[in-house]
C-alpha positions as CSV (number, residue, x, y, z in Angstrom):
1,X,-29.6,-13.2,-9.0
2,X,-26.6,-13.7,-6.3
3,X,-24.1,-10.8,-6.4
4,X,-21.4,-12.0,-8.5
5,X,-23.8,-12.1,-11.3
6,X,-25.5,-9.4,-11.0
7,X,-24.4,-6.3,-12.7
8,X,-24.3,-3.6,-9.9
9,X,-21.0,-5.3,-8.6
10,X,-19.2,-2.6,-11.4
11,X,-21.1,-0.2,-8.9
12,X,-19.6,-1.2,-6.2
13,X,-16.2,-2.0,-8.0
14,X,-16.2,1.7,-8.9
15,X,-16.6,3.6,-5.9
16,X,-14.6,1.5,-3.7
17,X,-11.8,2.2,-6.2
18,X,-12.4,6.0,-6.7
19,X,-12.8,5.8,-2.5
20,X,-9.2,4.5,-2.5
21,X,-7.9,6.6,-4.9
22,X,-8.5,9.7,-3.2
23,X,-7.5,8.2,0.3
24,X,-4.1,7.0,-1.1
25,X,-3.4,10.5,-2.2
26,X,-3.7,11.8,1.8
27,X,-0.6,9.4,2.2
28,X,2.0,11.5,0.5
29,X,-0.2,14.8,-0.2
30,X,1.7,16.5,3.4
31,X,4.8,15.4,1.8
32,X,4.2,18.5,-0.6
33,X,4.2,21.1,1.4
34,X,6.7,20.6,4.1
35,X,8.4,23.8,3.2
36,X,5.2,25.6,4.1
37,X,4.6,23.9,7.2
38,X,8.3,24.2,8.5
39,X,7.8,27.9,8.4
40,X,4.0,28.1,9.3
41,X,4.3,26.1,12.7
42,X,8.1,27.1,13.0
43,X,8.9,23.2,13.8
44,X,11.9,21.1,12.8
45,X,12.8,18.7,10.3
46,X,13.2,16.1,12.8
47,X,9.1,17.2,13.9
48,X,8.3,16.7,10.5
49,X,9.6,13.6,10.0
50,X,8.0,12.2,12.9
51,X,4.8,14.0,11.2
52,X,5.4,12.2,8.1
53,X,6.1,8.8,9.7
54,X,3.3,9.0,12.4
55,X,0.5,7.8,9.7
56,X,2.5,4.9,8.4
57,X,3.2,3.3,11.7
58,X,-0.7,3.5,12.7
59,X,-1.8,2.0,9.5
60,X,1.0,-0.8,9.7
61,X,-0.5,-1.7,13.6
62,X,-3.6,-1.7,12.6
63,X,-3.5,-4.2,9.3
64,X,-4.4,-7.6,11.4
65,X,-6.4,-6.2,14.1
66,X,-8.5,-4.5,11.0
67,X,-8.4,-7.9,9.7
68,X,-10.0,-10.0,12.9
69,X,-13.4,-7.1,12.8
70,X,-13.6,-6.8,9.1
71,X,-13.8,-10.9,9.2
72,X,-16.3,-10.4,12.0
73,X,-18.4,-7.8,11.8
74,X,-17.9,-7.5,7.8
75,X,-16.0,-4.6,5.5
76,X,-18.9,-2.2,4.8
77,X,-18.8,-1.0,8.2
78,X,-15.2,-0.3,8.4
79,X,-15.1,1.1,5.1
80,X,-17.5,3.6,5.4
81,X,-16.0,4.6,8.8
82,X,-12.7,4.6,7.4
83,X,-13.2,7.0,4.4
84,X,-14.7,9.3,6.8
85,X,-12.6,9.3,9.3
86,X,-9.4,9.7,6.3
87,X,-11.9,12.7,5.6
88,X,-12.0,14.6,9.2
89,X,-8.5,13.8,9.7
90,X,-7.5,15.6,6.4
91,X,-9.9,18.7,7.0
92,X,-8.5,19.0,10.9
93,X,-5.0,19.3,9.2
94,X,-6.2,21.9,7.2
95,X,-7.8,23.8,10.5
96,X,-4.7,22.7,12.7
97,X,-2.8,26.1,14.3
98,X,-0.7,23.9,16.6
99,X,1.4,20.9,15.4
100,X,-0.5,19.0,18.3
101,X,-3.2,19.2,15.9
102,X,-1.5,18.0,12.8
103,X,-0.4,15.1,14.7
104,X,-3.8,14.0,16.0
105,X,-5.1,14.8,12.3
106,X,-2.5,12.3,10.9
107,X,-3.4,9.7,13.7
108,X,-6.9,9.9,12.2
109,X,-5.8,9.9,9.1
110,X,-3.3,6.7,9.4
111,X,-6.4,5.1,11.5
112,X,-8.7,5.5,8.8
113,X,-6.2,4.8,6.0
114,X,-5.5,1.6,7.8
115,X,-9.5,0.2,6.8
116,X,-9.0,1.0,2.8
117,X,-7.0,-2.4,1.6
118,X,-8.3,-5.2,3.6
119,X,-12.0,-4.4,3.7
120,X,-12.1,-3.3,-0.2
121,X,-9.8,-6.7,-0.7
122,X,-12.6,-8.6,1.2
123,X,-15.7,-6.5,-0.2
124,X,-14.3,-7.6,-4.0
125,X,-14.1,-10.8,-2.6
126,X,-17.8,-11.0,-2.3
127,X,-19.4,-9.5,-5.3
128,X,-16.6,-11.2,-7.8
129,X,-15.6,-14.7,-8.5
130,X,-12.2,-16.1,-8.3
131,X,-11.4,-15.3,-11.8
132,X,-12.5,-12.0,-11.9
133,X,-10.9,-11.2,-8.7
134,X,-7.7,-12.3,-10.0
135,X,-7.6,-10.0,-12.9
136,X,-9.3,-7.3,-10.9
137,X,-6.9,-7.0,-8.2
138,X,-4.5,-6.0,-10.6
139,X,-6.5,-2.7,-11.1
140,X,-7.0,-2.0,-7.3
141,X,-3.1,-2.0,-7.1
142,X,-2.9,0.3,-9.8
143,X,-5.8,2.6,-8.4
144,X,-3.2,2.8,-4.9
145,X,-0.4,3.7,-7.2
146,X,-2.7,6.5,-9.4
147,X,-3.4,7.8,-6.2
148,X,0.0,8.4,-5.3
149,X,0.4,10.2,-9.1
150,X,-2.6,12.6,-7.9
151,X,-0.8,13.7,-4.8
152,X,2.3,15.2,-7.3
153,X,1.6,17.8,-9.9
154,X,-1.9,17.7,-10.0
155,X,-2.4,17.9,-6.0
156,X,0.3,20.6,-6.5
157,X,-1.0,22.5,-8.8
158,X,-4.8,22.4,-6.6
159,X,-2.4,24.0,-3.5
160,X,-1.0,26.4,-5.7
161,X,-4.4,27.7,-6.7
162,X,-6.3,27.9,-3.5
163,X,-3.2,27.9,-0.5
164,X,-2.9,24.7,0.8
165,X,-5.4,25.0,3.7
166,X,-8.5,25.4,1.5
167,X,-6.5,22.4,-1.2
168,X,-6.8,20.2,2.1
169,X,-9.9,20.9,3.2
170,X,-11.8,20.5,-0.1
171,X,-10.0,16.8,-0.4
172,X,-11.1,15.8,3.0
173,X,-14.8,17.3,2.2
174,X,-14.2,14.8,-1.1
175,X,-13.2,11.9,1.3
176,X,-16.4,12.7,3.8
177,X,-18.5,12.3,0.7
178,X,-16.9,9.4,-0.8
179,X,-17.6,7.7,2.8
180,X,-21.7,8.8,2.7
181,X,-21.8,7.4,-1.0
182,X,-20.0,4.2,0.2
183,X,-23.3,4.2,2.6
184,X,-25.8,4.1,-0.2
185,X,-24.1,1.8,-2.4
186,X,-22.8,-1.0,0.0
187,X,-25.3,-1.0,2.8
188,X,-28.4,0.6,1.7
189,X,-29.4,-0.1,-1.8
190,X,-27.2,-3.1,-1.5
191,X,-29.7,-4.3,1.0
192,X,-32.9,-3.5,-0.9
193,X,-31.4,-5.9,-3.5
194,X,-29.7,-8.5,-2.1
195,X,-31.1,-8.7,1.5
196,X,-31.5,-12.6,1.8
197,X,-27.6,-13.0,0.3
198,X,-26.4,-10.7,3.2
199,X,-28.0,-12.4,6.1
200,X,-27.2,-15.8,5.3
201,X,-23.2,-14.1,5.1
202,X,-23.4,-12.7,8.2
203,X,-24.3,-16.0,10.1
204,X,-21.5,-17.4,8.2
205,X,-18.9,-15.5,8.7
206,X,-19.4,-15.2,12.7
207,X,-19.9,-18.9,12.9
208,X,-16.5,-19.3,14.5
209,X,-14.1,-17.3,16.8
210,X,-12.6,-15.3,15.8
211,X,-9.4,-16.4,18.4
212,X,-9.9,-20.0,17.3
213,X,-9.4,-18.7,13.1
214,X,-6.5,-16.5,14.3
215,X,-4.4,-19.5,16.4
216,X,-5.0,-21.4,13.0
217,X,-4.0,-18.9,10.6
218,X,-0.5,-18.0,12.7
219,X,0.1,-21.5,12.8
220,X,-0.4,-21.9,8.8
221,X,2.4,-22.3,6.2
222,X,0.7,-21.0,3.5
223,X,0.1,-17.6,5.8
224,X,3.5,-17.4,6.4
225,X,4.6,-17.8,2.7
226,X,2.2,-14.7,1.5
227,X,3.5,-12.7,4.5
228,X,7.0,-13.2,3.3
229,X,5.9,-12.9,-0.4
230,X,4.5,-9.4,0.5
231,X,7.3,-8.4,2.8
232,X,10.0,-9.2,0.1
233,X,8.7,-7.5,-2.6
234,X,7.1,-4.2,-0.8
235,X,10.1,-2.9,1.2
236,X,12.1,-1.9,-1.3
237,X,9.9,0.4,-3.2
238,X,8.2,1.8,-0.6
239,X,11.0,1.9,1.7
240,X,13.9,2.8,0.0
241,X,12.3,4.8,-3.0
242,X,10.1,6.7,-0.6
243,X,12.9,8.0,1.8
244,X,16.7,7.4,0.5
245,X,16.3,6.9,-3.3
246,X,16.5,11.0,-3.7
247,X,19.3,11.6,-1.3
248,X,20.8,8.7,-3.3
249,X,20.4,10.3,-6.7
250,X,21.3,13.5,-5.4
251,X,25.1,12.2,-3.7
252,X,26.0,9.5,-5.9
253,X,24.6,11.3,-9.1
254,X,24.8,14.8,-8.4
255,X,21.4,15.2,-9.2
256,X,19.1,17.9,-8.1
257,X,16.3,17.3,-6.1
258,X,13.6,17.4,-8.5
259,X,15.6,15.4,-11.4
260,X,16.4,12.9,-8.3
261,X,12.6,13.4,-7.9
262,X,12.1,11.7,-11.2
263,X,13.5,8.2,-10.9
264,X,10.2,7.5,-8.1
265,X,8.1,8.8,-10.8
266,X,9.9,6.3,-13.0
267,X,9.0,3.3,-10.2
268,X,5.5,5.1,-10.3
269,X,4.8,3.9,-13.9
270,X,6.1,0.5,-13.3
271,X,3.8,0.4,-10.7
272,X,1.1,1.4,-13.1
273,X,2.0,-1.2,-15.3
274,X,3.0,-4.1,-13.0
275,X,-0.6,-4.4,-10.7
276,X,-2.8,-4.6,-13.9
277,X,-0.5,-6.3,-16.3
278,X,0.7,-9.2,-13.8
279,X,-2.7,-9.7,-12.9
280,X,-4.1,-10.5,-16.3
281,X,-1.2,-12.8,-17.0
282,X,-1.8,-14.7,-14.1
283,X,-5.3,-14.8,-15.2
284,X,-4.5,-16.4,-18.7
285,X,-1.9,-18.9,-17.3
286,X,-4.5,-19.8,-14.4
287,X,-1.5,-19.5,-11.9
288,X,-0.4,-17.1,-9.2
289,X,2.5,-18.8,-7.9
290,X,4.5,-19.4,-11.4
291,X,3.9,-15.5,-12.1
292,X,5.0,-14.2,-8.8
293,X,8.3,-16.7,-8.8
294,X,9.4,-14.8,-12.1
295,X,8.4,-11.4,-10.4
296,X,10.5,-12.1,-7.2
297,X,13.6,-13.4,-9.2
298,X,13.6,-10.4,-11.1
299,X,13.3,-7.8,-8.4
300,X,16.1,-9.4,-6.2
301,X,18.1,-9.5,-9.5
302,X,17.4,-5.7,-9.4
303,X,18.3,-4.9,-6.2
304,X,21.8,-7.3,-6.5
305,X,22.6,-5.3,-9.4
306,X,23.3,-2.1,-7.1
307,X,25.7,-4.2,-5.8
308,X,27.3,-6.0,-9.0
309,X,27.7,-1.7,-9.8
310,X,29.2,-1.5,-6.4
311,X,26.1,1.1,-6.3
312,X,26.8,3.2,-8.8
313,X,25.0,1.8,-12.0
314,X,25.1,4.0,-15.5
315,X,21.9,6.6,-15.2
316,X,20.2,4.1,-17.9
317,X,20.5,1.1,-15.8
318,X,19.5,3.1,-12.9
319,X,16.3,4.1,-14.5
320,X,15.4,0.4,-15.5
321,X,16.0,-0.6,-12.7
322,X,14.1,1.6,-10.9
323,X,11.1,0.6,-12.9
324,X,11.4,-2.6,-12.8
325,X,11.4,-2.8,-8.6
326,X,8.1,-0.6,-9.2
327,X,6.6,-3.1,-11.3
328,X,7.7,-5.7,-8.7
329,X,5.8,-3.5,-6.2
330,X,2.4,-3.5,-8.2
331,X,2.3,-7.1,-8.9
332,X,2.6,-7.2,-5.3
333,X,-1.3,-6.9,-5.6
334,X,-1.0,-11.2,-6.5
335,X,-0.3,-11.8,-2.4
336,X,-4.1,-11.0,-2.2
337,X,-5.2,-12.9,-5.1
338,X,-3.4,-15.9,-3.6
339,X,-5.2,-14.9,-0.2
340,X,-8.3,-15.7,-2.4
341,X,-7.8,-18.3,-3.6
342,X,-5.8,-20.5,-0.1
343,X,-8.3,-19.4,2.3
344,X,-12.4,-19.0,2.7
345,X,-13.9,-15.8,2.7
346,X,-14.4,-15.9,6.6
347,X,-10.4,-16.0,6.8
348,X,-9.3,-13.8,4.2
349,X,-9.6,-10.4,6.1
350,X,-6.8,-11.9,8.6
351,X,-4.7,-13.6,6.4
352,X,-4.7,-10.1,3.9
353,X,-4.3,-8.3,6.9
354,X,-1.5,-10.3,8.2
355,X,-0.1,-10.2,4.6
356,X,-0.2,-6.3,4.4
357,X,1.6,-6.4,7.9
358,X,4.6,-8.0,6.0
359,X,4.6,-5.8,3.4
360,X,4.8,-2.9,5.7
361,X,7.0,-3.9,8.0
362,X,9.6,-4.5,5.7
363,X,9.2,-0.4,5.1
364,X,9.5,0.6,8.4
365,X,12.4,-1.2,8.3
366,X,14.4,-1.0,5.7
367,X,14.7,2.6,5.8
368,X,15.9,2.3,9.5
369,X,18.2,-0.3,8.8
370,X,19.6,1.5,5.4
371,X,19.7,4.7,7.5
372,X,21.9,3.1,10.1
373,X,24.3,1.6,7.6
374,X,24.9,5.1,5.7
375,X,25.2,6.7,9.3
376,X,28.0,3.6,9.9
377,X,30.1,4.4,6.7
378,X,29.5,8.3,7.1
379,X,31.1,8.0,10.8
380,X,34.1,6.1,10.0
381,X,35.3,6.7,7.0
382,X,33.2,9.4,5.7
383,X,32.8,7.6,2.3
384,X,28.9,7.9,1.4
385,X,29.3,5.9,-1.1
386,X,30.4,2.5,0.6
387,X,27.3,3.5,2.7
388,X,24.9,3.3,0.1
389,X,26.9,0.2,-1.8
390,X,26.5,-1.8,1.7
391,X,23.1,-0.2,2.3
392,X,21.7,-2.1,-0.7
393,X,22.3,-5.4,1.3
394,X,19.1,-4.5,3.1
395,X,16.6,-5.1,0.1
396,X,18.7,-7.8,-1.4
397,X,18.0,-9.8,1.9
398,X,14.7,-8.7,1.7
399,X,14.0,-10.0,-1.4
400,X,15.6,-13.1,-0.8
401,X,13.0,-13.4,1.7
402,X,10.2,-12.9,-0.8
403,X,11.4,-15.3,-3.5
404,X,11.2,-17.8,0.0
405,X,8.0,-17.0,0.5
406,X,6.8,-17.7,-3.4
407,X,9.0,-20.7,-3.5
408,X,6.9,-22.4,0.0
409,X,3.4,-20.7,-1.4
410,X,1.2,-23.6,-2.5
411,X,-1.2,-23.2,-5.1
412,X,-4.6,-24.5,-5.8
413,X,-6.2,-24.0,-9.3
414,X,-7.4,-20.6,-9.9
């Protein structure tokens, strides 16, 4: 019985997911007690920043050269090692008495972070078929975006019952755990059973160079589209709702923080909704690319409607809109079922991985270019609010950029 068949693939489809759950929480967990760390290591909010950022600009690095080993040396490995490492890195921060040691912590942290989507996208690869993949996708999206929920009030409500050092270092036991179960149940029972299956994979995929693959897929259309498809559509949620959409609802709303706080719990649920949802309609029509056309129109329409509002829509459009670009951002999760089904399984940890490089570039930059726009407006004529109405250019062109990249992605039959 090969392993798409067999029925320990839910196994594997289980605690890979509830592996990524838990490591998707690390991303943001910090983010909740900056307060505390401010006055514990007496550092700055520009130190924290850099703290906060550090982990998203390792993991964004790392996407395509996480790609080239996971297609050559296969995604157990990296997995396991990357759970693990998320692990140490998250119990260091809770031992860290210098900010030197919260730094290196994240380092490990963003290093091991950086192995969770291309390797689990490449391990479902292998024990689903096309269809299934497509529809199961969907739910590893949402798993990302219920991992953010955990790292809110119930992560919060964990710190406020044991101090956040002993909250920390009891996720990062979790995560160190997680990484010796992935052991057992991809490597070595997995081996027991399906030992023949594995070898004949291995010669496969290390047939080729892995330079030779990488000159071809830099030099592919189709790479490009899903790279622009995932850089359009990523951006804005991540980047702008992630770092100015709470300024933004607290100076053009007069909201306070924590009601501000609410519209990216709003983009949370659409999120929720968008990864599973999109999937399993792309399943039924037996198309990606007609699907993620519809979701690309919609999302630039979103982000073009801050500026039809010169970008101050009523707090009921706000909030729709705000779910909508979340949903946007969890059918997202589609760039990898088109990875799928464009490119054989000894490609697809590049091309995701050059995919996912898209996607987060576009938030490293958008907030920098959105931040430099408000700092513009603020210096001149002090009007914030032509700041943030100009400001929304930024996602707009990103967007238009996605719906580009959907538009040139060709489609086989699912």
């Amino acid at each position: 019985m090969g392993k798409q068949k067999s029925s320990y693939r839910w196994v594997v489809f289980v605690s890979v997911l509830f592996t990524y759950l838990l490591m998707a929480s690390q991303r943001t967990a910090p983010g909740l007690i900056t307060d505390q760390l401010m006055t514990d290591f007496k550092v700055t909010a520009t130190t924290i920043g850099l703290l906060a950022s550090i982990q998203f600009f390792v993991y964004t690095s790392l996407q395509i050269p996480m790609g080239i080993l996971a297609d050559r040396f296969g995604p157990n490995f990296f997995l396991i090692i990357g759970a693990t490492l998320t692990g140490v890195g998250t119990i260091l921060y809770s031992l860290g008495t210098h900010e030197f040691v919260l730094f290196f912590s994240r380092m490990l942290t963003g290093i091991g972070d950086a192995t969770i989507w291309v390797n689990m996208v490449l391990i479902l690869s292998q024990w689903f078929h096309k269809k299934e993949f497509v529809r199961l996708i969907g739910f590893a999206g949402m798993t990302g975006s219920l991992g953010f929920l955990l790292a809110t009030v119930p992560f919060s409500a964990w710190i406020h019952l044991l101090g956040w050092r002993l909250a920390f270092f009891s996720a990062g036991l979790l995560l160190c755990l997680c990484g010796l179960l992935l052991y057992f149940v991809l490597i070595k029972k997995a081996k027991k059973i399906f030992i023949e299956e594995q070898e004949v994979l291995t010669e496969f995929v290390q047939r080729e160079k892995t330079s030779v693959i990488l000159r071809r897929i830099l030099s592919n259309r189709q790479a490009w589209a899903l790279f622009f498809c995932h850089f359009g559509v990523v951006g804005g949620y991540v980047g702008f709702i992630s770092s100015w959409a709470v300024p933004y609802g607290m100076n053009m709303y007069e909201m306070t923080r924590s009601d501000a706080s609410q519209m990216i719990m709003i983009g949370l649920i659409g999120a929720l909704i968008g990864a599973p949802l999109t999937s399993w309609i792309s399943s039924r029509l037996e198309s990606i690319k007609r699907p993620y056309i519809v979701v690309h129109l919609i999302v630039l329409f979103c982000w073009c409607s801050f500026l039809l509002f010169k970008g101050h829509p009523s707090l009921f459009i706000l909030m729709l809109l705000f779910f909508i670009i979340g949903y946007g951002y969890g059918a997202s999760a589609l760039t990898f079922a088109a990875v799928r089904q464009s490119f054989p399984i000894k490609e697809s940890g590049i091309v995701s991985g050059f995919a996912n490089t898209g996607g987060f570039l576009s938030a490293v930059l958008l907030p920098i270019i959105f931040g430099y726009i408000l700092d513009y407006f603020q210096s001149t004529s002090g009007n914030l609010g032509d700041g943030y109405y100009y400001g929304f250019t930024a996602p707009v062109l990103f967007s238009t950029i996605g719906l580009i990249g959907a538009m040139i992605y060709k489609e086989n039959s699912i």
